[in-house]
C-alpha positions as CSV (number, residue, x, y, z in Angstrom):
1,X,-25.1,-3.9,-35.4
2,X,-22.5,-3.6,-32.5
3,X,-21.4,-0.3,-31.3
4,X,-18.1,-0.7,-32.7
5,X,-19.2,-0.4,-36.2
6,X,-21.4,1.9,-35.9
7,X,-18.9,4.3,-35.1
8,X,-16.8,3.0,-38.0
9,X,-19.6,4.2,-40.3
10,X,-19.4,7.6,-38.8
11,X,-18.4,10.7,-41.4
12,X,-14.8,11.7,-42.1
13,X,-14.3,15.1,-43.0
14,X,-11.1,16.8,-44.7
15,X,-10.6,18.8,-41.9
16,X,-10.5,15.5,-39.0
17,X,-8.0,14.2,-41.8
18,X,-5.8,16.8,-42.0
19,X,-5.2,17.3,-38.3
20,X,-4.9,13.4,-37.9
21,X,-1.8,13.7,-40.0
22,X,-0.6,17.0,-38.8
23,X,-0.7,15.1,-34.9
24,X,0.9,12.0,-36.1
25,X,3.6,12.9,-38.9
26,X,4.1,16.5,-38.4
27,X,7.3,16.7,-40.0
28,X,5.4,15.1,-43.4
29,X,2.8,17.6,-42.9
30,X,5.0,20.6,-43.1
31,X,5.9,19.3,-46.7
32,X,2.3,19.0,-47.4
33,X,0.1,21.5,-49.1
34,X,-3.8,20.5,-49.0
35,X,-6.3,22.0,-51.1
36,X,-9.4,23.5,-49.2
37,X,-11.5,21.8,-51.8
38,X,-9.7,18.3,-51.9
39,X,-12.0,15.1,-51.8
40,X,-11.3,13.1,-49.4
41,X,-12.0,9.4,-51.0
42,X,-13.2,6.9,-48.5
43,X,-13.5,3.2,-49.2
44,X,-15.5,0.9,-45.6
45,X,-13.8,-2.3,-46.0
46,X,-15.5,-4.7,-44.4
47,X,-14.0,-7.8,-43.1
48,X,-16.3,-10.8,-43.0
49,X,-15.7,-14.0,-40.9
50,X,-18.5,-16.8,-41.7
51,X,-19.2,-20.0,-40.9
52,X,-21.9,-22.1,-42.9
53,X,-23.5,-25.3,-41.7
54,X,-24.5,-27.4,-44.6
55,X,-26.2,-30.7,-44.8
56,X,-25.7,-33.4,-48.0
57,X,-27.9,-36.3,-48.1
58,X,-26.9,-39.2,-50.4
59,X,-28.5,-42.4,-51.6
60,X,-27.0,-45.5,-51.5
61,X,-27.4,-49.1,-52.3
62,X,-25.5,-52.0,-51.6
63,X,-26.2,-55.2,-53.7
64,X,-24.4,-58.5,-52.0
65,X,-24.0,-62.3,-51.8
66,X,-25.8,-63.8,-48.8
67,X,-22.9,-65.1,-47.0
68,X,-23.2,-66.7,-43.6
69,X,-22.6,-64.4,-41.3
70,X,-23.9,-61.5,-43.4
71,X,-27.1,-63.7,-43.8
72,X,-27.8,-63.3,-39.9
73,X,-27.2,-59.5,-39.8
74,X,-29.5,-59.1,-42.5
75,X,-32.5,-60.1,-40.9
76,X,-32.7,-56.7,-39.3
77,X,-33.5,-55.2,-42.5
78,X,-36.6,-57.9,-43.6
79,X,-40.2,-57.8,-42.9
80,X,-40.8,-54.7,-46.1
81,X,-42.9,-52.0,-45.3
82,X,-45.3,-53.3,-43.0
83,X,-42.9,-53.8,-40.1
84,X,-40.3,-50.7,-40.9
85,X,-42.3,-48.2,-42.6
86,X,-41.0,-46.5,-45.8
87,X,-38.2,-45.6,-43.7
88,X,-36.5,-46.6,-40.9
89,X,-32.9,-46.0,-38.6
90,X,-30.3,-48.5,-39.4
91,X,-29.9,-49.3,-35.7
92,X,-26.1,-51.2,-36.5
93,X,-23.5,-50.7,-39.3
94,X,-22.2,-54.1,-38.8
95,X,-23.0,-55.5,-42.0
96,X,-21.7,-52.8,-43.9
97,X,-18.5,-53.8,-42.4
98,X,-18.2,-57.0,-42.7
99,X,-19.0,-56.4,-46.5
100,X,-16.5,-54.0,-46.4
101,X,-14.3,-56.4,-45.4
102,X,-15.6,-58.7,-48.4
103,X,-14.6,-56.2,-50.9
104,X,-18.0,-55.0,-51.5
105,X,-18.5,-51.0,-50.9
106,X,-22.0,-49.6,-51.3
107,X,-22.5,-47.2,-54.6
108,X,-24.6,-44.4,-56.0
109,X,-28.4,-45.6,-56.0
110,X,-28.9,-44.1,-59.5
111,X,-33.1,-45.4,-58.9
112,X,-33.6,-43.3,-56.2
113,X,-35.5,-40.1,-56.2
114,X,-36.3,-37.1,-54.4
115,X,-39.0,-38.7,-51.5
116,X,-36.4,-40.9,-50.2
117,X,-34.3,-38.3,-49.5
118,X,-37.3,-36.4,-47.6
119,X,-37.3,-37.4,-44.0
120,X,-36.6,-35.3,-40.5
121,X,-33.3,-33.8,-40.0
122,X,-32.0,-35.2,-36.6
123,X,-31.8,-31.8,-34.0
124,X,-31.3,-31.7,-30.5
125,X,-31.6,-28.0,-28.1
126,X,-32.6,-26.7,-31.3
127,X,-29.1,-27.7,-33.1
128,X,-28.3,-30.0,-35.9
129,X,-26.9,-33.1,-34.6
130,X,-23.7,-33.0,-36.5
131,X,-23.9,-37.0,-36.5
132,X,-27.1,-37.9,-38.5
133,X,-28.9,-41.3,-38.5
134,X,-28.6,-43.2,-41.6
135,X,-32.2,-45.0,-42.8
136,X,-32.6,-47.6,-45.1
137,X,-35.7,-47.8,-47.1
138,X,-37.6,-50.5,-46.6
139,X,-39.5,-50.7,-50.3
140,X,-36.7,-51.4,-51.9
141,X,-34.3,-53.9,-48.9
142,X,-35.0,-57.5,-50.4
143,X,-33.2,-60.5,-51.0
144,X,-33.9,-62.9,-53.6
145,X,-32.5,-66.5,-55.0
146,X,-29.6,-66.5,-57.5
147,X,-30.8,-66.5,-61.2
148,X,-27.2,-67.7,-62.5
149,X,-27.7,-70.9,-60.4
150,X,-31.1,-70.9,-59.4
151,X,-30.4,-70.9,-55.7
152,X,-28.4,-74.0,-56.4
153,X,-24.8,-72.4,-55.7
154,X,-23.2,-74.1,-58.1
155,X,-22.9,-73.7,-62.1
156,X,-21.3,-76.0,-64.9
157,X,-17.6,-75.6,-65.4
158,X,-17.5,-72.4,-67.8
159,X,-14.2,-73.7,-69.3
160,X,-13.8,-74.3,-72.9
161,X,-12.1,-77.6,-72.7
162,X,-13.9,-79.1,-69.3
163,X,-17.4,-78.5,-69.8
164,X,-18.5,-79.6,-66.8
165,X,-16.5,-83.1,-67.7
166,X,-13.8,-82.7,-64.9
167,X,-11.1,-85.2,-66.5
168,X,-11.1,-86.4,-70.1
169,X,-8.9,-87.9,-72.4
170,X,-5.9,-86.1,-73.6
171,X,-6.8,-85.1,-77.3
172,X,-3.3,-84.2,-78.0
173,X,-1.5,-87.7,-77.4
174,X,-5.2,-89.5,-78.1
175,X,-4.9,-91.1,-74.6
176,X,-1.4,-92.4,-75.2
177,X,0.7,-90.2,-72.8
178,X,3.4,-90.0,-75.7
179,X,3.9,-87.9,-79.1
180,X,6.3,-88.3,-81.8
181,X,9.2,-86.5,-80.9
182,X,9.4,-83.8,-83.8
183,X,13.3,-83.4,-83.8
184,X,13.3,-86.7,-85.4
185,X,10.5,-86.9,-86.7
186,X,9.7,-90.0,-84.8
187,X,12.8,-92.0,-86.4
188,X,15.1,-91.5,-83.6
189,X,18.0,-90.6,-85.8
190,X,18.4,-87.6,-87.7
191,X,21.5,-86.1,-90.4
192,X,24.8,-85.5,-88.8
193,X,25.0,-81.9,-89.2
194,X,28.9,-82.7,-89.6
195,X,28.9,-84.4,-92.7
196,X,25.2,-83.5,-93.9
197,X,24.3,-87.5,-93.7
198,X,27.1,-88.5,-96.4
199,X,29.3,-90.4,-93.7
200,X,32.2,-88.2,-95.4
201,X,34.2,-85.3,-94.5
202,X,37.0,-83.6,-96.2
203,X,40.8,-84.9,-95.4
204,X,42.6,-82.9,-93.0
205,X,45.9,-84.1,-93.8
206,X,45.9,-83.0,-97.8
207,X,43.2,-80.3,-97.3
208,X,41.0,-82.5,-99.9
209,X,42.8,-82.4,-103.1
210,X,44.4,-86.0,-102.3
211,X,48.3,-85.0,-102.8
212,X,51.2,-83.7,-100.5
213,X,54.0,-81.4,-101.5
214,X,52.6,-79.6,-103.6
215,X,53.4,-76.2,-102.0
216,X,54.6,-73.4,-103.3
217,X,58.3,-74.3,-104.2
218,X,56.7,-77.6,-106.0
219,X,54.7,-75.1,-107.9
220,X,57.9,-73.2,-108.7
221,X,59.8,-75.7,-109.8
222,X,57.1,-76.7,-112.2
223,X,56.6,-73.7,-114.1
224,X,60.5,-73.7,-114.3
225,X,61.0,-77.0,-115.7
226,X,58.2,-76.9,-118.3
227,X,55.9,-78.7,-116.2
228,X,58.3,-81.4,-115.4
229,X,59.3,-81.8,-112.0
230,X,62.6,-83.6,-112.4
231,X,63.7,-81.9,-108.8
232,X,63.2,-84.5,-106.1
233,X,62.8,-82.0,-103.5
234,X,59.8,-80.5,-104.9
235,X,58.2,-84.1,-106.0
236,X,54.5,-84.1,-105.4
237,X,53.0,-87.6,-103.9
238,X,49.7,-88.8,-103.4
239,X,48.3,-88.5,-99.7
240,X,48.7,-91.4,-97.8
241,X,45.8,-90.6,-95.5
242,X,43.0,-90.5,-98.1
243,X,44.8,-92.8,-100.9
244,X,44.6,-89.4,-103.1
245,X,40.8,-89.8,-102.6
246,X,40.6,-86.6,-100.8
247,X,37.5,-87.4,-98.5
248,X,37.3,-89.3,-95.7
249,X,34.7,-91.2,-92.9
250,X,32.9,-89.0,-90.6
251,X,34.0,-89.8,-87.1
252,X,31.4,-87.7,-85.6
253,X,27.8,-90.1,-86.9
254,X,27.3,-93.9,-87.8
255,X,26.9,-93.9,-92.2
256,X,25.5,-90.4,-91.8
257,X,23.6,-90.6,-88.7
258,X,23.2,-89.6,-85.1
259,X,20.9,-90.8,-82.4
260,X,18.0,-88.2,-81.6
261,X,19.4,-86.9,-77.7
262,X,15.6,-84.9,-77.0
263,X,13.6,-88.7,-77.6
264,X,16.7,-91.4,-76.7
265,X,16.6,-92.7,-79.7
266,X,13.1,-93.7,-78.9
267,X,11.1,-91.4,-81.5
268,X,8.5,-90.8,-78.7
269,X,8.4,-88.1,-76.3
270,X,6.4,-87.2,-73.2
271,X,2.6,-85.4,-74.1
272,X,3.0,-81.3,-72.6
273,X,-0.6,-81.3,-72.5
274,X,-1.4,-84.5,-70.2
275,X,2.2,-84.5,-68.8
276,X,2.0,-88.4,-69.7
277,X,-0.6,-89.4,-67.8
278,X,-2.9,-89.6,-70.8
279,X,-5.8,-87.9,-69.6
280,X,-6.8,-83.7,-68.0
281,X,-8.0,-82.8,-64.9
282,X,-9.6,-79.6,-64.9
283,X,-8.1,-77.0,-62.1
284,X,-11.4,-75.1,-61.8
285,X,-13.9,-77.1,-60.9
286,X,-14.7,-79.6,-58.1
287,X,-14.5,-83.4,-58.6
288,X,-16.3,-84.3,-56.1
289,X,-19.5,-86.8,-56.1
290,X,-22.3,-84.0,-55.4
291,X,-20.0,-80.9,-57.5
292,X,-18.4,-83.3,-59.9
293,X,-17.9,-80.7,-63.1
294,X,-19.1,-77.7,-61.5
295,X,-17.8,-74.3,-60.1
296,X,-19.0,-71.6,-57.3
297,X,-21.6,-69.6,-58.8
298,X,-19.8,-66.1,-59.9
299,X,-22.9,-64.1,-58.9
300,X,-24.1,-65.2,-55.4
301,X,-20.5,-66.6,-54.8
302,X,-21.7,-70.3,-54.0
303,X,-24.6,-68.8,-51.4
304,X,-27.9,-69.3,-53.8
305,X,-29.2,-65.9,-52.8
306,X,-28.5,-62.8,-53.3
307,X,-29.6,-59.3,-51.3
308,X,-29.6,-55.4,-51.7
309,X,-30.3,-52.9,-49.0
310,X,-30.8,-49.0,-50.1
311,X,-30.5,-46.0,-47.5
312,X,-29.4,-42.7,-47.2
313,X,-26.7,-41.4,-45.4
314,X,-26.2,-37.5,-44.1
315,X,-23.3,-35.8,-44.0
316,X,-22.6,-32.7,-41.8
317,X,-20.1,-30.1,-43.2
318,X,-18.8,-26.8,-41.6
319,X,-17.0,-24.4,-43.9
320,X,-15.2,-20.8,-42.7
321,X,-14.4,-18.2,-44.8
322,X,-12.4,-15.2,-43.5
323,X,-12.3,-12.5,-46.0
324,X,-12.2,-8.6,-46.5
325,X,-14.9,-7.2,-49.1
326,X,-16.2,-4.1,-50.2
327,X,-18.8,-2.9,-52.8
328,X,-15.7,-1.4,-54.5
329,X,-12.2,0.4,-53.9
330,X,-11.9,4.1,-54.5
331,X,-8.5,4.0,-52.7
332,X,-5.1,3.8,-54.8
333,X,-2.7,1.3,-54.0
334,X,-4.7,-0.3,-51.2
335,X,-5.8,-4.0,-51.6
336,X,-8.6,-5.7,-49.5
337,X,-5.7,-8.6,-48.6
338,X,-3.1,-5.9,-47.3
339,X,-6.0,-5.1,-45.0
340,X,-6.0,-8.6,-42.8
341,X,-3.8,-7.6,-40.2
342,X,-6.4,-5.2,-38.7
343,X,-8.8,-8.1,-39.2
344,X,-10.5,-9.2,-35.3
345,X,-10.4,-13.0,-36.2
346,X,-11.0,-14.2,-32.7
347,X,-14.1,-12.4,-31.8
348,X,-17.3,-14.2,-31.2
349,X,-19.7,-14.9,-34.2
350,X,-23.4,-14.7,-33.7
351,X,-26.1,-16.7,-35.7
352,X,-28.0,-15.5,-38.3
353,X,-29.6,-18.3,-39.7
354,X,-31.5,-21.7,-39.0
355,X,-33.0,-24.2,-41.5
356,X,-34.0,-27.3,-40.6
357,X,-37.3,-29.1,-40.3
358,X,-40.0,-26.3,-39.7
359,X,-37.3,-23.8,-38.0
360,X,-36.4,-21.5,-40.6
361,X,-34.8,-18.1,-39.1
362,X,-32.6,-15.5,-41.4
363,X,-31.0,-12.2,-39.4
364,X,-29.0,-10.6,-42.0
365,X,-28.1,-7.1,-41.4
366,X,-28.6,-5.4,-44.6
367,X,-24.9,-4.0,-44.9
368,X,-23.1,-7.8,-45.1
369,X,-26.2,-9.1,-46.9
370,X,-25.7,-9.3,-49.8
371,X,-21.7,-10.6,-49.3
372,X,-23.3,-13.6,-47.5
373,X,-25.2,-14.4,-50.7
374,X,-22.0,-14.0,-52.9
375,X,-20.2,-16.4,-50.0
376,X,-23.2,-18.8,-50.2
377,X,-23.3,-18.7,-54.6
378,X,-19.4,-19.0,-54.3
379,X,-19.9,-22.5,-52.4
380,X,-22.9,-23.9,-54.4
381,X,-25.1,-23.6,-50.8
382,X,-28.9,-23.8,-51.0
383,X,-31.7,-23.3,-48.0
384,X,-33.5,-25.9,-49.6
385,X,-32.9,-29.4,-51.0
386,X,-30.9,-31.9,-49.6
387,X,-27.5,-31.2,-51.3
388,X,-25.3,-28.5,-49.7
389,X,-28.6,-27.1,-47.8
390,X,-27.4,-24.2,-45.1
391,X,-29.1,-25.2,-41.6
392,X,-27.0,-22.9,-39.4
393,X,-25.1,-20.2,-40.3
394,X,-22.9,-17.5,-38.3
395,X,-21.2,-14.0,-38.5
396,X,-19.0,-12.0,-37.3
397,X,-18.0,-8.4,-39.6
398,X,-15.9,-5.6,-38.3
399,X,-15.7,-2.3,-40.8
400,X,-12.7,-0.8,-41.3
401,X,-13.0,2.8,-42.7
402,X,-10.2,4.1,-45.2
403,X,-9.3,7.3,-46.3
404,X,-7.1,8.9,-48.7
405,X,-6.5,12.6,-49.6
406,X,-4.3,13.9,-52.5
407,X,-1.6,16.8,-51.4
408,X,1.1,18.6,-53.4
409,X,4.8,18.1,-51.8
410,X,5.7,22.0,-50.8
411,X,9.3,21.2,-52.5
412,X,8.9,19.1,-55.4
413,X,5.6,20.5,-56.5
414,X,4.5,16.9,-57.5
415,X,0.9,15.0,-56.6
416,X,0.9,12.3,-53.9
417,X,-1.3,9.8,-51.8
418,X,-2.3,10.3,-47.7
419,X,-4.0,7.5,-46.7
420,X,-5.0,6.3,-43.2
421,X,-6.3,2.9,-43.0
422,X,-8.1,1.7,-40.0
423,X,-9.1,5.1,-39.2
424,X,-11.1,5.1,-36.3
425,X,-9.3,1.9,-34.5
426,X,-5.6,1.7,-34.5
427,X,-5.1,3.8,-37.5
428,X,-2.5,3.6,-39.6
429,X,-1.3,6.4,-42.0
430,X,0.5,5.8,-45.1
431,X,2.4,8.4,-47.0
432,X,3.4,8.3,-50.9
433,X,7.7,9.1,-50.1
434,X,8.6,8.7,-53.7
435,X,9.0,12.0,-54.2
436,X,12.1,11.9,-51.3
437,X,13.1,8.2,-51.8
438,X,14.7,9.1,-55.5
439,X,17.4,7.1,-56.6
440,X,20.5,7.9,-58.3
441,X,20.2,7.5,-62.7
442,X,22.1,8.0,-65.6
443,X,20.5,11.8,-65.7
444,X,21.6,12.3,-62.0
445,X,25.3,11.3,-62.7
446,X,24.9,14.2,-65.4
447,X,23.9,16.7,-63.3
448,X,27.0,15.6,-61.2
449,X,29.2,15.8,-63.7
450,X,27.7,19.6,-65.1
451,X,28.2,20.7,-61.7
452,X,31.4,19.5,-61.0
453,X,32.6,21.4,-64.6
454,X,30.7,24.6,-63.4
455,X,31.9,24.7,-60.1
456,X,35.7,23.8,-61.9
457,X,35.1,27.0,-64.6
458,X,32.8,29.0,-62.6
459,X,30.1,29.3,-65.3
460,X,27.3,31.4,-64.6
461,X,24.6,28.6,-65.0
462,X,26.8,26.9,-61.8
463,X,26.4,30.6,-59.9
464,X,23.1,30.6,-60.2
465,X,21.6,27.1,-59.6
466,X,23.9,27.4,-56.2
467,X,22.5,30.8,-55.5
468,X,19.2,29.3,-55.8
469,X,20.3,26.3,-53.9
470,X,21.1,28.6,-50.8
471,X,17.9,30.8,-51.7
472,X,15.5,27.5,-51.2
473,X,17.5,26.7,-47.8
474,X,17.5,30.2,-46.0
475,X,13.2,30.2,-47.3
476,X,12.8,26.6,-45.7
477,X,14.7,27.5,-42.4
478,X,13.4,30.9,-42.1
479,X,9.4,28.8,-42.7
480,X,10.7,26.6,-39.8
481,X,12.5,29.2,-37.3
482,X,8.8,30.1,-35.2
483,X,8.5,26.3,-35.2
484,X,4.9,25.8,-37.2
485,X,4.2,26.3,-41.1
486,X,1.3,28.0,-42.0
487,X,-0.5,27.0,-45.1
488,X,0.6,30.8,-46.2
489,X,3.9,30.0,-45.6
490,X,3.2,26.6,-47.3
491,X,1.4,28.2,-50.6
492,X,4.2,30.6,-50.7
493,X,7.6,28.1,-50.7
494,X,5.3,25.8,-53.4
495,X,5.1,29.1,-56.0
496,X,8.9,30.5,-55.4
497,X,10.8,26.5,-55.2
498,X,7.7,25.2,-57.9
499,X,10.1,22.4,-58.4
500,X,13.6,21.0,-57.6
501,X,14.4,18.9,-60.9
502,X,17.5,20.6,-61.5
503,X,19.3,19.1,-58.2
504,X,21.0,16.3,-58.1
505,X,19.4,13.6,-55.7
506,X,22.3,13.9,-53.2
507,X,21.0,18.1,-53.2
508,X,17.2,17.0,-53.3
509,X,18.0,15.0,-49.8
510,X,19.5,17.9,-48.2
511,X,16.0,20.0,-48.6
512,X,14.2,17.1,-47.4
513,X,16.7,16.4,-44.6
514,X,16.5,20.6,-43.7
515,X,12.7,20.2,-43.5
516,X,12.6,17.0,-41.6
517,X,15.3,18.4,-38.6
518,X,13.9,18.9,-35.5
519,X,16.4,22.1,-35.0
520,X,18.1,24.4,-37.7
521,X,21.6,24.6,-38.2
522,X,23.4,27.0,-37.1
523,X,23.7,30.0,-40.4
524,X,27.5,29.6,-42.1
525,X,28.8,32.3,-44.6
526,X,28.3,29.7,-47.6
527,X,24.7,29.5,-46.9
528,X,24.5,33.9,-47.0
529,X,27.3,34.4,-49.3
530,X,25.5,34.4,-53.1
531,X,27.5,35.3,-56.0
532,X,25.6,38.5,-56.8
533,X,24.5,41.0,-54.6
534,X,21.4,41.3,-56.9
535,X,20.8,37.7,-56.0
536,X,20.8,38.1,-52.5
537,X,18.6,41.6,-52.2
538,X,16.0,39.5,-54.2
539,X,15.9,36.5,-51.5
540,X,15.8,39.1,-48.5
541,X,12.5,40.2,-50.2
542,X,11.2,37.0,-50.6
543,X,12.1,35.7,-47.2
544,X,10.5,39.6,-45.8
545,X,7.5,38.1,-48.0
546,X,7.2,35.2,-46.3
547,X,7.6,36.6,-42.8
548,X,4.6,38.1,-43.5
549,X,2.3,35.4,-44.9
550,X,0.9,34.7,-42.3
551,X,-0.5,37.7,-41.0
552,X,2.4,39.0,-38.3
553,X,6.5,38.8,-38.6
554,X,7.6,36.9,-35.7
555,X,10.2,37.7,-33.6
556,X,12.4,34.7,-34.0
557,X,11.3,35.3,-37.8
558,X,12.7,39.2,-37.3
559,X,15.6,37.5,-35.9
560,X,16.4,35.7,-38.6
561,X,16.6,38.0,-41.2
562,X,18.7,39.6,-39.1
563,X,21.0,37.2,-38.9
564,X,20.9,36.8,-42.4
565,X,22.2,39.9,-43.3
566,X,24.8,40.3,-40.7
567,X,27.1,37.5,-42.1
568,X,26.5,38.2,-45.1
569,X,27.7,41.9,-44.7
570,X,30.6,40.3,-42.4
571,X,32.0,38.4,-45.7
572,X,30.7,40.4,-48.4
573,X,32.9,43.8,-49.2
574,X,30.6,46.3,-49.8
575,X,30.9,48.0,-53.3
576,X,32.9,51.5,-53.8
């Protein structure tokens, strides 16, 4: 373990805490009252950067078509067992590549097993090559003639219709090139949808009731003359277009019929399925002398032999982790991520583990132990197998100590959090300021407005809250004047203020403002003037009291008082 954390790990006592805040924040500190017996809790964070090494070993198999050029590069793979041995370095990828460009990708050997993944792990100065050899096993690299074809590339035509015949005679026009044209039904002719085949048509000329004038006013004329139409205006005649027939020839067909436009007249039309020329040639296979009716075989793809080669590839993987841990977290409001920034990311790591071969080396220090096994469950590593196996791992851990200590705030008399972080590097001290950071409510608008009404009627609740207003003031300046606070002086202000909830936040700010001023302000007759001379004997004894706590009056404390009652018998007419 380096020096550095050892000294982290050293004890932290309430007393080293106390003055650590007193040194840095003393203003906070004078606000602070610390019990004797408080606990100081202590959390040692540690923050952990790791880097794991892990090895994956995969077997593969490619099955393929022995294609020309594929053909040649494969002949570095034949010979079985008794030239390669079970196993044996692929010495060039080529092949893979060019079956790559083929479309064919190697997949998952699902007959493999655990001894072909058992061979040396490839190390050089006593590190894991992080490029790996790949092998291929010998046993099961063969090559072997196509089954579909028997080594004879080719197969019958598998379509329906060809059969292996190539070109045949078109069953749909039996070898005719024509069909009968089905508009027509092979007639040529067909209805004229005009007329519906009757060659006649309604007459235009007397809408096909054969007569003219007979209109309206004919009609009239009629009914007024008893049916008789002896007007000559309205006389109704027969029409001369249709001789009072009504109908006449359709001048759209010949007796009823029209030529058929989709056969010429010719009640034939062209065969779709030979295009006319009476017989199929089938598109798939070759019609050729030697491949008349046949196709490429599907499974060698026309070669007659097919091959497979199985090996095993290794992959090298580095994963880092940077983290902060700890057993667990005493502290309040602290989170192991808020804890980074103090993290040393950059310093050097060191190795504590090597597994490989016969080298199997593990230097855990027993305080990040057992993290490093959570880190290594977490990421599904193992230190044996050959899937996610740890060969090298290394370390780097810095401890950073935390503190916190619970205090009582002298004014408010309510419970709050020190805590240091960090603390023997760079500390950093945090302090709970919600007691001073309080934010104007609905209540405080209340106490405004009570105050305001006081103040306006003088009400004796007003008299006294102010009296006790300038009370806390002249206590906290006269605790300040000799420029320390004494835990006395400390224990005394917490039992005579014990609590400010009455003020408004605006008058809360003004203690915490008094306390926090580097020098008092000068003494003015509204903060000695109280509204009963009662009131103001009793704060001259308590700020005597408090003169005192500490074991001697100052003179600067003498001084004060002093001063205290000087202005206040300068404005205040003494009683006859």
């Amino acid at each position: 373990m380096k020096k550095e954390n050892l000294k982290n790990l050293e004890s932290i006592s309430l007393d080293e805490v106390r003055e650590y805040i007193k040194a840095n924040n003393p203003l906070d500190f004078d606000k602070m009252i610390i019990s004797p017996s408080e606990i100081v809790h202590r959390t040692d964070f540690i923050f952990v950067n790791y880097t794991g090494q892990f090895l994956t070993r995969t077997a593969l198999a490619v099955q393929f078509p022995m294609f020309g050029n594929v053909k040649d590069n494969f002949q570095e793979f034949t010979g079985g067992v008794s030239k390669h041995g079970e196993k044996a370095v692929i010495k060039s990828k080529h092949i893979f590549k060019e079956l790559e460009a083929k479309s064919i990708k190697p997949q998952t050997d699902t007959s493999s097993n655990q001894g072909d993944l058992e061979y040396p792990i490839s190390v050089s100065n006593n590190v894991v090559d992080s490029s790996q050899p790949t092998y291929f096993l010998a046993s099961k690299t063969t090559s072997w003639t196509c089954e579909c074809c028997s080594g004879k590339q080719y197969i019958k035509c598998d379509d329906f219709d060809c059969n292996g015949k190539h070109n045949w005679q078109c069953d749909g026009c039996a070898g005719k090139g024509q069909i009968v044209c089905n508009k027509c039904s092979g007639v040529g002719r067909y209805d004229c949808n005009n007329c519906n085949g009757s060659n006649k048509v309604s007459c235009s000329n007397c809408g096909g009731d054969g007569r003219v004038g007979d209109g309206v006013g004919s009609k009239i004329a009629r009914s007024a003359q008893d049916g008789r139409q002896k007007d000559k205006f309205f006389q109704e005649k027969s029409c001369g277009t249709c001789s009072g027939k009504g109908r006449v020839n359709c001048a759209s067909c010949n007796n009823g019929k029209v030529s058929c436009n989709k056969c010429s007249a010719s009640g034939k039309v062209t065969c779709n399925k030979c295009s006319g020329y009476k017989s199929i040639t089938c598109k798939k296979c070759y019609g050729d002398k030697e491949r008349y009716g046949k196709i490429d075989c599907p499974e060698c793809k026309a070669t007659g032999e097919l091959a497979k080669i199985s090996f095993v590839e290794t992959a090298i993987d580095i994963k880092n982790i940077q983290r902060i841990v700890s057993k667990r977290n005493d502290l309040k409001n602290v989170s192991p991520e808020s804890l980074m920034r103090f993290a040393k990311k950059n310093e050097s790591q060191v190795n504590i583990l090597k597994n490989f071969n016969d080298v199997h080396i593990k230097e855990y220090d027993e305080l990040v132990a057992g993290y490093i096994e959570d880190l290594q469950i977490e990421n599904g590593f193992k230190l044996n197998g050959f899937v996610n196996r740890l060969t090298d791992e290394e370390l780097y851990f810095q401890i950073i100590p935390c503190v916190q200590i619970e205090y009582r705030h002298m004014i408010t008399n309510t419970l709050h959090n020190a805590t240091i972080l960090n603390y023997f590097e760079s500390p950093e001290l945090i302090l709970d300021k919600s007691a001073e950071n309080e934010k104007s409510d609905s209540k405080d608008k209340m106490k405004g407005v009570s105050k305001f009404f006081g103040k306006l009627f003088k009400t004796s609740s007003f008299k006294k809250k102010e009296d006790r207003k300038r009370e806390i003031k002249l206590m906290i300046m006269l605790a300040k004047v000799d420029g320390k606070i004494e835990d006395q002086e400390k224990l005394f202000l917490a039992t005579e203020i014990s609590g400010i909830s009455e003020f408004t936040v605006s008058e809360k700010k003004d203690f915490f403002n008094l306390m926090d001023a580097l020098s008092l302000p000068e003494l003015q007759k509204i903060d000695v003037v109280f509204y009963s001379d009662e009131a103001f004997q009793s704060v001259l004894s308590k700020l005597e009291s408090l003169a005192g706590k500490d074991g001697e009056i100052e003179r600067s404390e003498k001084e004060f008082i002093e001063k205290v009652k000087t202005i206040n018998l300068e404005f205040v007419k003494p009683k006859k």
